[in-house]
Residue, then its C-alpha position, 0 to 999 in steps of 0.5 A: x487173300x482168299x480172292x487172290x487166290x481164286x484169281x490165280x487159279x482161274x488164271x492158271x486152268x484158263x492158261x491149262x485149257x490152252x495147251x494141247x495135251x502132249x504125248x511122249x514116246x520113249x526110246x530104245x531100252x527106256x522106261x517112261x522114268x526116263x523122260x520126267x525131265x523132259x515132262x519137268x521141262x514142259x509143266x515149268x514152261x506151259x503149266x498145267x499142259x497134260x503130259x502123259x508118258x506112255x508107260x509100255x514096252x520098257x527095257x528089254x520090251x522095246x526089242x519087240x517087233x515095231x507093229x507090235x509096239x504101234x498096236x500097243x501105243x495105239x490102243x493107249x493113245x487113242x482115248x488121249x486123242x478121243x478127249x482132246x477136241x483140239x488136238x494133241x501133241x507128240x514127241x518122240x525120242x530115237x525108236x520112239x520116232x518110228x513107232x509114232x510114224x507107224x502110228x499116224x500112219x495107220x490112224x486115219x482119225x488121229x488129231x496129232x497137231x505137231x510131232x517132234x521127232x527128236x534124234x530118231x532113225x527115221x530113214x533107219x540105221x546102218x552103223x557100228x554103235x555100242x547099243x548095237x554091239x551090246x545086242x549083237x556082240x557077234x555082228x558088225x554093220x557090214x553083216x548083220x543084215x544077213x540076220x537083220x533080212x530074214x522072218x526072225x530078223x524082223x521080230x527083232x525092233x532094231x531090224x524093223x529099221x536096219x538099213x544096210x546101203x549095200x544090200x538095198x534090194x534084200x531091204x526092200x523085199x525083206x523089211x516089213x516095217x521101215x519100207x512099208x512106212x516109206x512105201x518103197x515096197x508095194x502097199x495096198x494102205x500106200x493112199x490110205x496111210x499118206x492121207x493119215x499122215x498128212x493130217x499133221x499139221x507140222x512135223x518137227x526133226x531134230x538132231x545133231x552131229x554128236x549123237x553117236x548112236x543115231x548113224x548117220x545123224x542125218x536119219x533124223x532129219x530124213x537123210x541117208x547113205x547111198x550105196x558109197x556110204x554118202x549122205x544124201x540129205x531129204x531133199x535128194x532122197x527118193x521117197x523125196x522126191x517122188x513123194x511117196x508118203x507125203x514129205x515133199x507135200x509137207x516141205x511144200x506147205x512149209x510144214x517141215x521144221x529141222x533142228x541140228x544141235x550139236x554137242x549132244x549125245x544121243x542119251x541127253x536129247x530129251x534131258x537138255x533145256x537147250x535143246x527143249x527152249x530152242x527146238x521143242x516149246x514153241x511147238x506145245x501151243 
């Protein structure tokens, strides 16, 4: 018996020492008790796998600017990073997505393997949902950038990735965060923070019509408005096209993989066994 189970055990850390460890990033007004069962879902498929929830800017913290936020998950990541010779995994819900793109970016020595972006605003935001009329009560889509593009605006996370079609200029001169990362405006890291990116070995994107809050759904696959409020999917948008922080090199080496579930609110991506045996284990090796 006694033997059995040291060959079981064996066994298990063997299989352990195989998986990369995983780091997940919460959402907009989360808390890491929000992703247990997405933790649940990956100790059940790959046991043993080292998941850490990064316990930081919870609820009402997640408004805080988005560079705040990327110092702040850096300084927690970067020994999880340190003590993994092979490398990590990252997945990263809503906001979380672009937390994580500010991280990679400005890591010139991360060893992030894969990143699953899971529904996250990734060419930002530009809609009337309920997270945002509960912020904004006084605000609808059509004027907030009038708050959204200021010095103030921009302490706030939502801002941070307010992407309002019909104002693309102010968003170009006043978003500090989102049109840095996608080098729209004039960055002297541009080089630098494409090279960081780059590392990535596959990047994940998952998303889905029935989200309800991600608007347009599309942003999590890199599509978006244009000025007549048309979605233009990856390939047609500019930073595309002109490959400004690295995507179409990426999509070249066929390092880009895109889901689109339906029938999943936007609250349920990281608690939905479908959704993480379809989109999600594959990529934990």
């Amino acid at each position: 018996m006694f033997t059995r189970l040291v060959v079981v055990a064996a066994v298990l850390l063997r299989a352990a020492q195989c998986y990369k460890p995983v780091i997940v990033v919460h959402g907009l007004f989360d808390s890491p008790g929000d992703m247990v069962i997405l933790q649940n879902f990956i100790n059940q498929s790959h046991p043993g796998t080292n998941v850490t929830i990064i316990d930081l800017f919870d609820r009402t913290g997640s408004l805080k600017s988005l560079w705040s936020q990327v110092e702040g998950f850096k300084q927690a990541i970067y020994p999880i990073m340190q003590n993994a010779a092979d490398g990590v995994h990252m997945i990263c819900y809503s906001q979380g997505g672009l937390i994580c793109r500010g991280i990679i970016a400005t890591m010139p020595n991360h060893n992030v393997d894969t990143l699953v972006s899971l529904s996250a605003p990734l060419m930002g935001q530009y809609g009337d949902t309920d997270y945002l009329k509960w912020f904004f009560p006084k605000y609808i889509k059509t004027i907030l950038y009038d708050f959204c593009y200021t010095q103030i605006g921009q302490h706030v996370s939502i801002c941070n990735y307010w992407n309002d079609p019909h104002h693309h200029d102010l968003y170009l001169s006043s978003n500090n965060y989102l049109a840095f990362l996608n080098n729209e405006r004039d960055n002297p890291n541009a080089t630098e923070w494409k090279n960081n990116f780059l590392r990535l070995h596959q990047l994940v994107l998952i998303g889905g019509p029935d989200d309800g809050v991600i608007t347009p759904w599309q942003s999590s696959h890199f599509g978006f408005y244009n000025e007549n409020e048309t979605v233009l999917e990856m390939k047609k948008q500019l930073i595309y096209r002109k490959d400004t922080f690295g995507l179409k090199t990426m999509d070249a080496r066929n390092a880009i993989t895109t889901f689109t579930m339906t029938n999943v609110h936007h609250t349920e991506w990281h608690s939905n066994k479908t959704v993480f045996e379809t989109c999600i284990v594959k990529w934990l090796t």
